[in-house]
C-alpha positions, 0 to 999 in steps of 0.5 A: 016726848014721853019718858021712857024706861026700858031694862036689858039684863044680861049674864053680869050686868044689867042696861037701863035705857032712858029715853024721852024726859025724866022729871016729877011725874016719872020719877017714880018709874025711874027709882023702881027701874034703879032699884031692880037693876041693882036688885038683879044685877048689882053692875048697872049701865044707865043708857042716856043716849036718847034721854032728853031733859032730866030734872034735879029730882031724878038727878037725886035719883041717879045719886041714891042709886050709886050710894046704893050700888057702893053700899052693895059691893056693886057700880053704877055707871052712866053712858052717852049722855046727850051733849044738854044731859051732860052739861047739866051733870058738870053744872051740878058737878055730878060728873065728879061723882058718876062714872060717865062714859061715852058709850054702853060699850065703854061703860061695860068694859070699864074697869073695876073701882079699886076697892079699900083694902083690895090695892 
């Protein structure tokens, strides 16, 4: 299956799904759906739930994309990874560094990161 990116904004957040597989030759379609979520909104929602294969190029992807939403006061959050997905984040112990939850809904509910100073 062909990767596929799609954006939903909404009033404080914005939702980019991933469907298919995501590897070299659609990396750069990730990067810019990444770029201009946080760009439009900087709470974003990353949708795994139909994603099926991620290679370790856009894994790097998703890590830039959280460096740079903490850089801008904002939060990326991962949602539904397939079983498979999520394995490959505990293999590359990326789940110690994104926040995955188990639906968009959870995602968006979570809540706010304590930020220095605001405890």
């Amino acid at each position: 299956m062909p990767s596929a990116v799609t954006c939903a904004y909404h009033e404080d957040h914005t939702v980019v799904a991933l469907a298919g597989e995501l590897d070299l030759t659609s990396g750069d379609l990730l990067r810019a759906a990444l770029v201009r979520g946080l760009h439009d909104h900087p709470r974003l929602v990353l949708d795994l739930s139909r994603l099926t294969f991620i290679d370790s190029g856009c894994l790097s992807l998703l890590l830039a994309a959280t460096k740079l939403a903490r850089e801008t006061d904002g939060r990326m959050r991962v949602a539904a990874p397939q079983p498979h997905v999520r394995r490959t984040l505990m293999l590359t112990r990326l789940d110690r560094v994104l926040e995955i939850y188990d639906s968009v809904e959870e995602a968006v509910a979570g809540p706010e990161p304590v930020r220095a100073g605001t405890a």
